[in-house]
PDB file of N, H, CA, C and O in Angstrom:
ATOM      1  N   UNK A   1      38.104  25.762  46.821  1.00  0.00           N
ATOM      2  CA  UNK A   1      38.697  25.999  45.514  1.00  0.00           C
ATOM      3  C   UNK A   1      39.371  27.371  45.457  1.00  0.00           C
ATOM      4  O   UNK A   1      40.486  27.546  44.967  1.00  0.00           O
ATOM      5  N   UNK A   2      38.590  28.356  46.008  1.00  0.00           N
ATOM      6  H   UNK A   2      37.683  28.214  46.406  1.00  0.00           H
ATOM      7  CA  UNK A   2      39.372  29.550  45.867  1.00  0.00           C
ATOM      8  C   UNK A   2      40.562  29.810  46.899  1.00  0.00           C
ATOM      9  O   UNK A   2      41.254  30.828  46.885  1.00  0.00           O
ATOM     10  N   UNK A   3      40.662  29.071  47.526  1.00  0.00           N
ATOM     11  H   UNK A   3      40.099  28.244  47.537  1.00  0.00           H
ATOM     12  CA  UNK A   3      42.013  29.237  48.700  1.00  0.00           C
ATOM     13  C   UNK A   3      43.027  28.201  47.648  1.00  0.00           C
ATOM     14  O   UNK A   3      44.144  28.691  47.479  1.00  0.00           O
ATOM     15  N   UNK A   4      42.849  27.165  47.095  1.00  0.00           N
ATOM     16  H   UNK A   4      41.942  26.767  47.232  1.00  0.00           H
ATOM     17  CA  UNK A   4      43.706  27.006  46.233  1.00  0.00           C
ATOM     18  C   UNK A   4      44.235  27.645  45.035  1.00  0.00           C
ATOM     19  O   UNK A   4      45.333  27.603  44.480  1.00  0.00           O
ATOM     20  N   UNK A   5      43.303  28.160  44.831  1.00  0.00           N
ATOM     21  H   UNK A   5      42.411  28.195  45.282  1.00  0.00           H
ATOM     22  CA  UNK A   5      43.688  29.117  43.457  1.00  0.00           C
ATOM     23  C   UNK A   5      44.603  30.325  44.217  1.00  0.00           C
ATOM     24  O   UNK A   5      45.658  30.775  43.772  1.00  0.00           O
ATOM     25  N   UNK A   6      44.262  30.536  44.862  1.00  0.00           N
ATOM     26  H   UNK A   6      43.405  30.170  45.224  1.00  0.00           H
ATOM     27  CA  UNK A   6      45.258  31.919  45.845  1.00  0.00           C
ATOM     28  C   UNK A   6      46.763  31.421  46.182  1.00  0.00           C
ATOM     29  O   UNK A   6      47.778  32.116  46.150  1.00  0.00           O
ATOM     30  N   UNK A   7      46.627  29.587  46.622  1.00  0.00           N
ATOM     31  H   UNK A   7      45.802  29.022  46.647  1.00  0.00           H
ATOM     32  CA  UNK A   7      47.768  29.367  46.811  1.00  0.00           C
ATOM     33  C   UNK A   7      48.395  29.332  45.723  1.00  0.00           C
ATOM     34  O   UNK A   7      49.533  29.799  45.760  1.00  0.00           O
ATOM     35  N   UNK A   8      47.798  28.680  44.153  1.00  0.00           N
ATOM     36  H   UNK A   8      46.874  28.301  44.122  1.00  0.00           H
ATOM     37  CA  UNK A   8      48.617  28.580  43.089  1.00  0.00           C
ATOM     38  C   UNK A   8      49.309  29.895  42.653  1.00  0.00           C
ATOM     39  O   UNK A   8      50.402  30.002  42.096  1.00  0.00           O
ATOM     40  N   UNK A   9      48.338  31.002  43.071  1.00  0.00           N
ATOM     41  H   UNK A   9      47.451  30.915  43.524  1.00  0.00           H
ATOM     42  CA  UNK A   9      49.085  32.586  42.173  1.00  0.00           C
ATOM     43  C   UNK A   9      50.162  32.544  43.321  1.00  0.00           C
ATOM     44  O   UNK A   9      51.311  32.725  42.917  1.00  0.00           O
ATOM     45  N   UNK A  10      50.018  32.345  44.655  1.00  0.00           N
ATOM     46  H   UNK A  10      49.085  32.198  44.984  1.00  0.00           H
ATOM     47  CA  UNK A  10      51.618  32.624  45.391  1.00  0.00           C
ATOM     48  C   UNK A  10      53.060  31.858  44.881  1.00  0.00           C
ATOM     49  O   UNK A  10      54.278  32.033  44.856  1.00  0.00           O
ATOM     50  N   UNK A  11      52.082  30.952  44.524  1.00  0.00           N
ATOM     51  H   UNK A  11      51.092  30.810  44.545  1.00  0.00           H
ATOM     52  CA  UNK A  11      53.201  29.892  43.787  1.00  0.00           C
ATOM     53  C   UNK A  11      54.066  30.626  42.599  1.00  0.00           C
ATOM     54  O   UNK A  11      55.286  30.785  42.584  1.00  0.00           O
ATOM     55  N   UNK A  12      53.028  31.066  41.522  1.00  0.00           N
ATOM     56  H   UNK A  12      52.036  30.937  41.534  1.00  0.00           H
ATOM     57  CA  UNK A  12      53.206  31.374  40.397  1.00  0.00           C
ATOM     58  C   UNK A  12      54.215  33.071  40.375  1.00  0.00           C
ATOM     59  O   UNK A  12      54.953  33.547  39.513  1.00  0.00           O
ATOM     60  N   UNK A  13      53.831  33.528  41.600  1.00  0.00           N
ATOM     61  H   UNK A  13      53.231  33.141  42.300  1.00  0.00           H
ATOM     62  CA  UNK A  13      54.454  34.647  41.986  1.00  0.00           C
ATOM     63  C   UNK A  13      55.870  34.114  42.178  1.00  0.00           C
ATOM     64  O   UNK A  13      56.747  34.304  41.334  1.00  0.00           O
ATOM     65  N   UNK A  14      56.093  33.361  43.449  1.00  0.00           N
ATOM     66  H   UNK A  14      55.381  33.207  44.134  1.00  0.00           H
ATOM     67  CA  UNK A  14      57.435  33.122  43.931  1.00  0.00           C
ATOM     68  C   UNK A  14      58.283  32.415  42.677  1.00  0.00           C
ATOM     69  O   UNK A  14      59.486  32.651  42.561  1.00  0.00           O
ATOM     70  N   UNK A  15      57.533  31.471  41.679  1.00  0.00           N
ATOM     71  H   UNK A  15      56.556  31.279  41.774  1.00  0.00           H
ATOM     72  CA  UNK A  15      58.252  31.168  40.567  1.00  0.00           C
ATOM     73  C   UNK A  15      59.473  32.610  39.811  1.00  0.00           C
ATOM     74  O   UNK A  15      60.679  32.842  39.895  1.00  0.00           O
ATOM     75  N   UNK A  16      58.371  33.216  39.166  1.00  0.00           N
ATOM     76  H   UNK A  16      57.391  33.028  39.098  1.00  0.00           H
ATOM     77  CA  UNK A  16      58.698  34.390  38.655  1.00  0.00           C
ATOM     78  C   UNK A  16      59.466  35.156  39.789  1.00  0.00           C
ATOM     79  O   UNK A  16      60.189  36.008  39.274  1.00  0.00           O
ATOM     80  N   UNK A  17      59.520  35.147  40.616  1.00  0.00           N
ATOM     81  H   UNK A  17      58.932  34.455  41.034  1.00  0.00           H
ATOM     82  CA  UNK A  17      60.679  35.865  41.772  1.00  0.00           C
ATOM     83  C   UNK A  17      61.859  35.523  41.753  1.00  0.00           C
ATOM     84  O   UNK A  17      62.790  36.178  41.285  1.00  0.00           O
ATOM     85  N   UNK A  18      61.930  34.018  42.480  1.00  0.00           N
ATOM     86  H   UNK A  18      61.173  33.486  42.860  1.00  0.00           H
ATOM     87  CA  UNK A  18      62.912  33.651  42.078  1.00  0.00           C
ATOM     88  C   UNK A  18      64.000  33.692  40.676  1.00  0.00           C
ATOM     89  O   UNK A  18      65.185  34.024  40.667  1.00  0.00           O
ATOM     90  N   UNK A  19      63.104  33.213  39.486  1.00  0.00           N
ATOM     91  H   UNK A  19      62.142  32.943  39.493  1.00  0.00           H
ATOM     92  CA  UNK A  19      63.746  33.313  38.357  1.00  0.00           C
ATOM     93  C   UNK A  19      64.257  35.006  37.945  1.00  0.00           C
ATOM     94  O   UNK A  19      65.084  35.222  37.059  1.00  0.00           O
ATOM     95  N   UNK A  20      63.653  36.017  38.694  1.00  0.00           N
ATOM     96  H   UNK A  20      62.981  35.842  39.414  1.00  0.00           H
ATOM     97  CA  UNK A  20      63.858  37.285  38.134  1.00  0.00           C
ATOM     98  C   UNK A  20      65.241  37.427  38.914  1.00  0.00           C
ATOM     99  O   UNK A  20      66.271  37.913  38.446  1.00  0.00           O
ATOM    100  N   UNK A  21      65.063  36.908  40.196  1.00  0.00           N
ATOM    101  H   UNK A  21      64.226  36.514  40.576  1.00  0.00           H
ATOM    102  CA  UNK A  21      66.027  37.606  41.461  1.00  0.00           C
ATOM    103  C   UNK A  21      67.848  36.420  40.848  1.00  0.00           C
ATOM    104  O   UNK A  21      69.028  36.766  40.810  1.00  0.00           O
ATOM    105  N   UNK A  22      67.330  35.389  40.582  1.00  0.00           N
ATOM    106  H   UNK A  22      66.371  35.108  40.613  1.00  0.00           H
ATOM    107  CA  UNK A  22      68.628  34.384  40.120  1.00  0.00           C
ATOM    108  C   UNK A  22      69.706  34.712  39.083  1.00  0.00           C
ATOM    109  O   UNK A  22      70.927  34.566  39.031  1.00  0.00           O
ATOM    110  N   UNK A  23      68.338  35.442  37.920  1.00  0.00           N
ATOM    111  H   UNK A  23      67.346  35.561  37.963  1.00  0.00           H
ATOM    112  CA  UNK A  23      68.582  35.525  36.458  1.00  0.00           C
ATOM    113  C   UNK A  23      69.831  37.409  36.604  1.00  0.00           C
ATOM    114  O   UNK A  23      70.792  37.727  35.904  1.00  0.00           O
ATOM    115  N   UNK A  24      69.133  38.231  37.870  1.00  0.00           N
ATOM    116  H   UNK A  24      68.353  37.973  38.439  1.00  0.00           H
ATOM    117  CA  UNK A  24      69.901  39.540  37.997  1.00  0.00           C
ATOM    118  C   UNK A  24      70.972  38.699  38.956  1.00  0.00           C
ATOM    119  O   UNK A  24      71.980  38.714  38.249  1.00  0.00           O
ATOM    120  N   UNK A  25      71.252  38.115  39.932  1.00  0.00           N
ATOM    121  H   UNK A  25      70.434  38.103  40.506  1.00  0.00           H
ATOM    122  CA  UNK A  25      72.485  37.672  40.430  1.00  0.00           C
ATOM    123  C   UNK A  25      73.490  37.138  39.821  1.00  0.00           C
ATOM    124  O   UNK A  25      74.693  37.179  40.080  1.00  0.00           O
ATOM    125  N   UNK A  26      72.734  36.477  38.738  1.00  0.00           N
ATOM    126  H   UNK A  26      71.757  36.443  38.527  1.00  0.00           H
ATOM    127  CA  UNK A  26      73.832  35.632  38.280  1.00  0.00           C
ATOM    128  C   UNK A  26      74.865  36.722  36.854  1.00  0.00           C
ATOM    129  O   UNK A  26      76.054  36.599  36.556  1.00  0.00           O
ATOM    130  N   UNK A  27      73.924  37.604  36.324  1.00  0.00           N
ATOM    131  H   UNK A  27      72.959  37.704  36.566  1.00  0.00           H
ATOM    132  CA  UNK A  27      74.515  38.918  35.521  1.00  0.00           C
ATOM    133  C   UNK A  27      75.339  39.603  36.434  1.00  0.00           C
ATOM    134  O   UNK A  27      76.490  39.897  36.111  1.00  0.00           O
ATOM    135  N   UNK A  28      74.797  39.939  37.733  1.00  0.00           N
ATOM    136  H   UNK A  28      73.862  39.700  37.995  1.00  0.00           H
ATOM    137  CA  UNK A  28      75.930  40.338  38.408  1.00  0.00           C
ATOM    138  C   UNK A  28      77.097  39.941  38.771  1.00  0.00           C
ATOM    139  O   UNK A  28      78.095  40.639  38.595  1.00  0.00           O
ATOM    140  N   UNK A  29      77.125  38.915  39.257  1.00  0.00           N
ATOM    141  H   UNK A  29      76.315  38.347  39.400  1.00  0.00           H
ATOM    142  CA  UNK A  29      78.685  37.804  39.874  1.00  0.00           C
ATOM    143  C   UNK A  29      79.154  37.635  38.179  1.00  0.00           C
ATOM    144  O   UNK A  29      80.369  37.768  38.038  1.00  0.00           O
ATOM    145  N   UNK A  30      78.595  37.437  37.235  1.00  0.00           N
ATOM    146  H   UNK A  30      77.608  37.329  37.350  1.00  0.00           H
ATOM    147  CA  UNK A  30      79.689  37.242  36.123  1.00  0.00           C
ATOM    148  C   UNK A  30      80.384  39.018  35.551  1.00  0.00           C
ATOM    149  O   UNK A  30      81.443  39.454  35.099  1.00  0.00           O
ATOM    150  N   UNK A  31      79.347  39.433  35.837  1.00  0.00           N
ATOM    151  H   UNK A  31      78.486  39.079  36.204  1.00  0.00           H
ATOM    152  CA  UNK A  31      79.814  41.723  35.576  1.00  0.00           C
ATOM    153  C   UNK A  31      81.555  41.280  36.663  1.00  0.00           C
ATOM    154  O   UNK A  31      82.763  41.334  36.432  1.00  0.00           O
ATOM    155  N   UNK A  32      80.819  40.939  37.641  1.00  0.00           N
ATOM    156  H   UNK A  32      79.837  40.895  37.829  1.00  0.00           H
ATOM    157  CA  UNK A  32      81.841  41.596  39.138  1.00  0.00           C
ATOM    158  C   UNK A  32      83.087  40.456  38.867  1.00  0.00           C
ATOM    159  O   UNK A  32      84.283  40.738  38.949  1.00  0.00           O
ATOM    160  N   UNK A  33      82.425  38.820  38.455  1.00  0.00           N
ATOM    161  H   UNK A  33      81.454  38.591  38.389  1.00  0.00           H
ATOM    162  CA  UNK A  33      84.025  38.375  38.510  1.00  0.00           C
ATOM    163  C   UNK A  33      84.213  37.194  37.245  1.00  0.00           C
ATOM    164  O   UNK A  33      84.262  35.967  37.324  1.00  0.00           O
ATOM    165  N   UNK A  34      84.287  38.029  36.165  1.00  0.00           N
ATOM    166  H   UNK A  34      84.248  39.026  36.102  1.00  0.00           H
ATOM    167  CA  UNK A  34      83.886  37.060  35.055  1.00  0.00           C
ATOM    168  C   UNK A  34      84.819  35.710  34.863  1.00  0.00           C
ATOM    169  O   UNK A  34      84.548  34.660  34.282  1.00  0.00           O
ATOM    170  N   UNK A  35      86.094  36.143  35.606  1.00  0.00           N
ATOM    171  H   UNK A  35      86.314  36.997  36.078  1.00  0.00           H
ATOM    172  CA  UNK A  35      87.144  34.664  35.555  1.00  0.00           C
ATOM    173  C   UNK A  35      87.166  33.551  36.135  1.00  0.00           C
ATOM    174  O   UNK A  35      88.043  32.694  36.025  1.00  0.00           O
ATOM    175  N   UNK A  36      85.971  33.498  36.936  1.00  0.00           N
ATOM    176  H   UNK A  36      85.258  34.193  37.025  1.00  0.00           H
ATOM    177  CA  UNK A  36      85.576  32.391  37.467  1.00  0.00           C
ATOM    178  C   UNK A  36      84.567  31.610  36.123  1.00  0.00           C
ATOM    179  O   UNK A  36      84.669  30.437  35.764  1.00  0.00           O
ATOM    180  N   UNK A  37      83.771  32.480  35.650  1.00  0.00           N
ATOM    181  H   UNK A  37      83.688  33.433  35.941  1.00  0.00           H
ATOM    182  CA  UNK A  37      82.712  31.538  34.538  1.00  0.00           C
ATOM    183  C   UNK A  37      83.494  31.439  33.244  1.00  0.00           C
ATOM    184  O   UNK A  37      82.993  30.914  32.250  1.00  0.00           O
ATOM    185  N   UNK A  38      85.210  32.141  33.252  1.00  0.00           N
ATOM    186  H   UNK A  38      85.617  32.567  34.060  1.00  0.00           H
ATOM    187  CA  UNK A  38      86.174  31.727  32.272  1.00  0.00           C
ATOM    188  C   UNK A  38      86.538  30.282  32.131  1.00  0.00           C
ATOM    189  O   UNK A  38      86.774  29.734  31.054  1.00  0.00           O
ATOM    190  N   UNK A  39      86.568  29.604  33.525  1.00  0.00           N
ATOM    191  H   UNK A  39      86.376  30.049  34.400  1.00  0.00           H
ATOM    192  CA  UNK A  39      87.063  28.569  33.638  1.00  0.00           C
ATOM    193  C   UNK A  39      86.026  27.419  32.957  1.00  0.00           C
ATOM    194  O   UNK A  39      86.388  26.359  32.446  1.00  0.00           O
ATOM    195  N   UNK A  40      85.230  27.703  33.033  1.00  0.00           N
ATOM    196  H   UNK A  40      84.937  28.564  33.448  1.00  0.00           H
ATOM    197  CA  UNK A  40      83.967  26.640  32.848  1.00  0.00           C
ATOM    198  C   UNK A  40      83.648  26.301  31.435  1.00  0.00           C
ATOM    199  O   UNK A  40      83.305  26.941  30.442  1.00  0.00           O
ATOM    200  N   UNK A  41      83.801  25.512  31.612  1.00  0.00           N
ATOM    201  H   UNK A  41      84.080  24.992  32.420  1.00  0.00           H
ATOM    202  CA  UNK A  41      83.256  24.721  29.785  1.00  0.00           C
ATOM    203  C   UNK A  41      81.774  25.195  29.163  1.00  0.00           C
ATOM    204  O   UNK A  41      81.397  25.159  27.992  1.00  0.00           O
ATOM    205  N   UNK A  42      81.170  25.586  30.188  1.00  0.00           N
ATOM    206  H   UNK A  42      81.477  25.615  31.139  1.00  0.00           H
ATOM    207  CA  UNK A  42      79.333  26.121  29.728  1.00  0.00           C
ATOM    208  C   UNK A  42      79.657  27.340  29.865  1.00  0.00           C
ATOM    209  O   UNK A  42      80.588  27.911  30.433  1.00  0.00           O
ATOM    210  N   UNK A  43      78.492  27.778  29.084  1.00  0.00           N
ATOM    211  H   UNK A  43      77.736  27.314  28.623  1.00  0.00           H
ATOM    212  CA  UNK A  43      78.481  29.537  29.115  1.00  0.00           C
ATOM    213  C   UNK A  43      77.933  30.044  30.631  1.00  0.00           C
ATOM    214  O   UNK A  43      77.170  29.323  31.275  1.00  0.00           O
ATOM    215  N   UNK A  44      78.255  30.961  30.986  1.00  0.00           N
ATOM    216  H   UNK A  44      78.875  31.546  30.463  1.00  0.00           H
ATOM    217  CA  UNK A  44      77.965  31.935  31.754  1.00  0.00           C
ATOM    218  C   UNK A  44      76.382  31.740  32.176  1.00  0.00           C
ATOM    219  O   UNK A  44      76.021  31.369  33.292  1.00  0.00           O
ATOM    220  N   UNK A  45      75.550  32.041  31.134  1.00  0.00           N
ATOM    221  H   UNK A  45      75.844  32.343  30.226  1.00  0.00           H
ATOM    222  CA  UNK A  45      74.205  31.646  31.522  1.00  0.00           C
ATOM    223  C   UNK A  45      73.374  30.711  31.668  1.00  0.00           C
ATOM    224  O   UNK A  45      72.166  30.829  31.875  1.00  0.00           O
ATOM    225  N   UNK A  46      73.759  30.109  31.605  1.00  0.00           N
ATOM    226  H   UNK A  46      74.740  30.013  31.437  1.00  0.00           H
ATOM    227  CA  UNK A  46      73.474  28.196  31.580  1.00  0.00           C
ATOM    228  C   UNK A  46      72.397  27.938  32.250  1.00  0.00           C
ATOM    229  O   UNK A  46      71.323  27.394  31.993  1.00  0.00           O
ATOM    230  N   UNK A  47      73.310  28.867  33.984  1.00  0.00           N
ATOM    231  H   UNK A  47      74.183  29.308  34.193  1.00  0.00           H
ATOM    232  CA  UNK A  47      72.413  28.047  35.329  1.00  0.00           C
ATOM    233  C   UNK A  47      70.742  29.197  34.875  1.00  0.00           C
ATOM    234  O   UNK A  47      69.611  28.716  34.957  1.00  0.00           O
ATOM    235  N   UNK A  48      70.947  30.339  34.533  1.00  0.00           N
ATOM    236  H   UNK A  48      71.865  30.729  34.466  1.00  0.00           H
ATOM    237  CA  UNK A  48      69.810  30.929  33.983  1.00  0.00           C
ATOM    238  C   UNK A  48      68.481  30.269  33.426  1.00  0.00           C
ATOM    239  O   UNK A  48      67.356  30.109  33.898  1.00  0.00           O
ATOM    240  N   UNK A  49      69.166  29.915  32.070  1.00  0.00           N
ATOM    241  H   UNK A  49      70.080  30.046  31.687  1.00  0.00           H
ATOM    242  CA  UNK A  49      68.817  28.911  31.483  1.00  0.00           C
ATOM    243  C   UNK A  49      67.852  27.650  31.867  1.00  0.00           C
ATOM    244  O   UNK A  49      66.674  27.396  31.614  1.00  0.00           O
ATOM    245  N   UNK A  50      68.863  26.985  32.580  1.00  0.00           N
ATOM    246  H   UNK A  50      69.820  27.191  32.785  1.00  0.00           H
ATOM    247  CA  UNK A  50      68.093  25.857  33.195  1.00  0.00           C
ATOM    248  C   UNK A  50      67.063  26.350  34.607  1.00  0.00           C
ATOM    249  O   UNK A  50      66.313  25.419  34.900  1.00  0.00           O
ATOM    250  N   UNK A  51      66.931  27.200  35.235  1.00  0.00           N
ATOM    251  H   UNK A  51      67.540  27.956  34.996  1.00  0.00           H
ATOM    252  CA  UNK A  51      66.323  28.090  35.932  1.00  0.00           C
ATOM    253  C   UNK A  51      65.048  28.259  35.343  1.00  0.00           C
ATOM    254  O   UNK A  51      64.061  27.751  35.875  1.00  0.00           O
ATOM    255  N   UNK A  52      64.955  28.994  34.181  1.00  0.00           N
ATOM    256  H   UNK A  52      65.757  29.407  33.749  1.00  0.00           H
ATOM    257  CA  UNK A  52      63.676  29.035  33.139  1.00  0.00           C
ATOM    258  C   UNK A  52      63.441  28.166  32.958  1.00  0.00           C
ATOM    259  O   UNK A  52      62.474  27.890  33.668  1.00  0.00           O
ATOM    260  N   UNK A  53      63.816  27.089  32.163  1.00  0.00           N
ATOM    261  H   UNK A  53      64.602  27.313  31.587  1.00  0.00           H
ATOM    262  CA  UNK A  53      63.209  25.837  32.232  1.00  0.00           C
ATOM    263  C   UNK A  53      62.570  25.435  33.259  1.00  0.00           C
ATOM    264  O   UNK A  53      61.342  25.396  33.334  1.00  0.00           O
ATOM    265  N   UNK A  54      63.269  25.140  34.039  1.00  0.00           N
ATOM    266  H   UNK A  54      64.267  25.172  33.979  1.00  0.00           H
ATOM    267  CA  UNK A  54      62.420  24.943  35.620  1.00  0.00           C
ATOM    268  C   UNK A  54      61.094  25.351  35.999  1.00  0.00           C
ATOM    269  O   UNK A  54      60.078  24.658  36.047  1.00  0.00           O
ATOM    270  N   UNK A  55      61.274  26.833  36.317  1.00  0.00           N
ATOM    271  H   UNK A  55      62.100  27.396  36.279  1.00  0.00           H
ATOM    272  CA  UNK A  55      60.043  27.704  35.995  1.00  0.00           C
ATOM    273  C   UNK A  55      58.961  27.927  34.889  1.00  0.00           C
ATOM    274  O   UNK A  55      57.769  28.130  35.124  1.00  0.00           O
ATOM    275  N   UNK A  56      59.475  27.867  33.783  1.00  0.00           N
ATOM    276  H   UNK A  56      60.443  27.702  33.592  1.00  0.00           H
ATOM    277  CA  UNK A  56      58.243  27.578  33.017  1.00  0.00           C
ATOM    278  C   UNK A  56      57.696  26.185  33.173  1.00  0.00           C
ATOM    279  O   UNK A  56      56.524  26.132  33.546  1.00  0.00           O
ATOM    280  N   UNK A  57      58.467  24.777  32.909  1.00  0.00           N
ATOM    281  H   UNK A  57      59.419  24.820  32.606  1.00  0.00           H
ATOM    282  CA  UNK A  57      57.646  23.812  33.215  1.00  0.00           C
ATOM    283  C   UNK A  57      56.967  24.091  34.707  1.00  0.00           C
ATOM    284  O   UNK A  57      55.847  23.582  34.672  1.00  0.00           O
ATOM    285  N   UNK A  58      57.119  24.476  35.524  1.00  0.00           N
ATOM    286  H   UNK A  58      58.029  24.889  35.552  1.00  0.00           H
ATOM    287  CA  UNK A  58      56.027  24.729  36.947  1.00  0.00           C
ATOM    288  C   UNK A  58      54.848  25.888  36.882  1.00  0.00           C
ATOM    289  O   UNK A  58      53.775  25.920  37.484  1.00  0.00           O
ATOM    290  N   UNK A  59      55.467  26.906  35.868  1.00  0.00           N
ATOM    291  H   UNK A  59      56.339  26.880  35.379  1.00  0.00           H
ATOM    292  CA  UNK A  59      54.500  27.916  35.494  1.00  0.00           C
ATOM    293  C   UNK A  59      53.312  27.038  34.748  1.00  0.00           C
ATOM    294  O   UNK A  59      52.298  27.181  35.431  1.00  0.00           O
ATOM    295  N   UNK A  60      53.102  26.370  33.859  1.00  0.00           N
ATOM    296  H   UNK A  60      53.926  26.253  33.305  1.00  0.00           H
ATOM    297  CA  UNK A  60      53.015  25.738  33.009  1.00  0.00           C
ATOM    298  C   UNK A  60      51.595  24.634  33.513  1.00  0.00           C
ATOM    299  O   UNK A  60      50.423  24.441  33.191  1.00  0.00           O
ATOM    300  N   UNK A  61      52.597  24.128  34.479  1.00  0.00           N
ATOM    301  H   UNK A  61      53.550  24.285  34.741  1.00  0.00           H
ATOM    302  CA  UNK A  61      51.697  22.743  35.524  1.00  0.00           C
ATOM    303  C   UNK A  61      50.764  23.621  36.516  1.00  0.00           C
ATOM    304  O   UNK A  61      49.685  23.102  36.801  1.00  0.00           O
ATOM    305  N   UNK A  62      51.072  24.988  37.118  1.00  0.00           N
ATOM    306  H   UNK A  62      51.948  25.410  36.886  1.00  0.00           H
ATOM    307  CA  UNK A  62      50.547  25.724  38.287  1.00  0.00           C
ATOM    308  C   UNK A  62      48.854  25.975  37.122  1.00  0.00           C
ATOM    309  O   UNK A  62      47.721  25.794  37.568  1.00  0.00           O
ATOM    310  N   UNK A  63      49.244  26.522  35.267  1.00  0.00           N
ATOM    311  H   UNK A  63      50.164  26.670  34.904  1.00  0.00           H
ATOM    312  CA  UNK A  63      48.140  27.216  34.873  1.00  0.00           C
ATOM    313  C   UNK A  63      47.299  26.097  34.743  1.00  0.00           C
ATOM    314  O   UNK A  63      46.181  26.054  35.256  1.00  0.00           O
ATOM    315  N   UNK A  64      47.771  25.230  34.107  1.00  0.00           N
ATOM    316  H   UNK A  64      48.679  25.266  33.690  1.00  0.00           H
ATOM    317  CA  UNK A  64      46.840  23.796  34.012  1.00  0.00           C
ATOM    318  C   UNK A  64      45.849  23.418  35.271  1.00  0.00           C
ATOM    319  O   UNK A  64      44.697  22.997  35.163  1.00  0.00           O
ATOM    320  N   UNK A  65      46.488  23.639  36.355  1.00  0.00           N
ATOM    321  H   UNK A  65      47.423  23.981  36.443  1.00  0.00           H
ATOM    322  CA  UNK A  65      45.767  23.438  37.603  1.00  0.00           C
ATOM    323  C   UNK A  65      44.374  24.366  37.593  1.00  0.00           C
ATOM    324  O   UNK A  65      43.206  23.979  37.606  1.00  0.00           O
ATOM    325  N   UNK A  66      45.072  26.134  37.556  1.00  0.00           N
ATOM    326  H   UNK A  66      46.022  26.448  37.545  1.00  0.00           H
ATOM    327  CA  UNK A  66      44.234  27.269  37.811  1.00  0.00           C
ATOM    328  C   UNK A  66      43.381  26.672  36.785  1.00  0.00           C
ATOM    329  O   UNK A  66      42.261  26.584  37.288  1.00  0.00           O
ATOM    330  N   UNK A  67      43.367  26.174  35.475  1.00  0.00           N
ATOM    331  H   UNK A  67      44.277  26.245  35.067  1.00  0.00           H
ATOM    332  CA  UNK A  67      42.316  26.147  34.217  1.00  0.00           C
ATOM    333  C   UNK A  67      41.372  25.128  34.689  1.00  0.00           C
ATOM    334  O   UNK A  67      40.144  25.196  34.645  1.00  0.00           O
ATOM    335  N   UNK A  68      42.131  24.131  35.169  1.00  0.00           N
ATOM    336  H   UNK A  68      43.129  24.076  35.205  1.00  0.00           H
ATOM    337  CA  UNK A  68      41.138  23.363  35.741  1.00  0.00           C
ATOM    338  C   UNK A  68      39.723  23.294  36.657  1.00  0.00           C
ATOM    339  O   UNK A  68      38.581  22.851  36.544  1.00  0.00           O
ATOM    340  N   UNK A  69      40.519  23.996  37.605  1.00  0.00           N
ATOM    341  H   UNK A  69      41.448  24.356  37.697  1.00  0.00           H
ATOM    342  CA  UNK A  69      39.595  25.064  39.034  1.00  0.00           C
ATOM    343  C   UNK A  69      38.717  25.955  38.345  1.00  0.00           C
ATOM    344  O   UNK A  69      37.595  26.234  38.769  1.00  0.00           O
ATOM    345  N   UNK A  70      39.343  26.531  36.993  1.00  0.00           N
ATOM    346  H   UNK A  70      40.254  26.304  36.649  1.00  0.00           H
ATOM    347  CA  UNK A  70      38.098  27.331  36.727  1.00  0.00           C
ATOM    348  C   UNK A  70      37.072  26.716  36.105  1.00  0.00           C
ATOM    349  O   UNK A  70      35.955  27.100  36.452  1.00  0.00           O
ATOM    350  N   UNK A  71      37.139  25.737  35.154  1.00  0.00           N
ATOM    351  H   UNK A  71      38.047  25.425  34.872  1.00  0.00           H
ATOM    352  CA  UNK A  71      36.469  24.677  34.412  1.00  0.00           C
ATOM    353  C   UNK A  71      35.273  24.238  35.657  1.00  0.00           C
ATOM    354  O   UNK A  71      34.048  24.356  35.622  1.00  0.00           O
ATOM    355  N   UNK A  72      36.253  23.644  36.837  1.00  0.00           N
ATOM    356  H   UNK A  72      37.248  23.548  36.866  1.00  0.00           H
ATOM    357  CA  UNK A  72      34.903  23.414  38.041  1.00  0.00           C
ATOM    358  C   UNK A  72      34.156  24.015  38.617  1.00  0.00           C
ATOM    359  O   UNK A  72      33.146  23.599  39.183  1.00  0.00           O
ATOM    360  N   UNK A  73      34.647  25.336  38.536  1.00  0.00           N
ATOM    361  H   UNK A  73      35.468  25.674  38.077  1.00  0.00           H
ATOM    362  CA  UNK A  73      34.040  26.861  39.070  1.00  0.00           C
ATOM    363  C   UNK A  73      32.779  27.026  38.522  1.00  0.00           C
ATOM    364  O   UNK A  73      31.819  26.982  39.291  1.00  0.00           O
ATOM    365  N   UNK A  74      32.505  27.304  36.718  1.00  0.00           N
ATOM    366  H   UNK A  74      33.285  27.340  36.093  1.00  0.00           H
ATOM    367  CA  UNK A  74      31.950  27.176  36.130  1.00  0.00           C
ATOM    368  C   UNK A  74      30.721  26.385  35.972  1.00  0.00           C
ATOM    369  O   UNK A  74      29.595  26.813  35.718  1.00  0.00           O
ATOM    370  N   UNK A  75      31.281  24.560  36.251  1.00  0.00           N
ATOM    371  H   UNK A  75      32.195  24.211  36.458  1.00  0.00           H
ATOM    372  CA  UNK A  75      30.284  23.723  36.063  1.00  0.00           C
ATOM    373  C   UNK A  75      29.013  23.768  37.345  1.00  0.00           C
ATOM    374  O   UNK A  75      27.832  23.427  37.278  1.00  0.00           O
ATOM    375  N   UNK A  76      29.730  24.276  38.379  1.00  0.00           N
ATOM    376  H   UNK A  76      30.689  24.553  38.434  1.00  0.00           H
ATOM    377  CA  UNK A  76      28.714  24.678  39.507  1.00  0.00           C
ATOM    378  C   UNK A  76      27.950  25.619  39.197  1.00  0.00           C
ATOM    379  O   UNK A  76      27.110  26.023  40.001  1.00  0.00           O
TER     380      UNK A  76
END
């Protein structure tokens, strides 16, 4: 149980990484070349957007897991 719970926080880490590292790239490429996200019918932050979504529903499913593990932790 506790090697899973270790794997879920790596999880829960790389979630939040990714979304931090996507969410500053994607502010950057629109800073550096905003006439490309001129062309586009969606806003600029969209892919952000749907990024978080992503990540929170997995943040979300990863804590449910950890709550669980601890619930069994406990009953032992």
């Amino acid at each position: 149980m506790k090697k899973l719970n270790n794997i879920l926080n790596i999880i829960i880490g790389s979630f939040v990484g990714v979304f931090i590292g996507h969410g500053f790239y994607v502010l950057w490429d629109f800073k550096t070349r905003p006439e490309l996200y001129a062309m586009q019918s969606a806003p600029w932050y969209t892919s952000i957007l749907v990024y978080g979504a992503f990540a929170l529903v997995m943040l979300l499913i990863c804590f449910v897991i950890k709550a669980i593990i601890k619930h069994k932790r406990k009953k032992k």
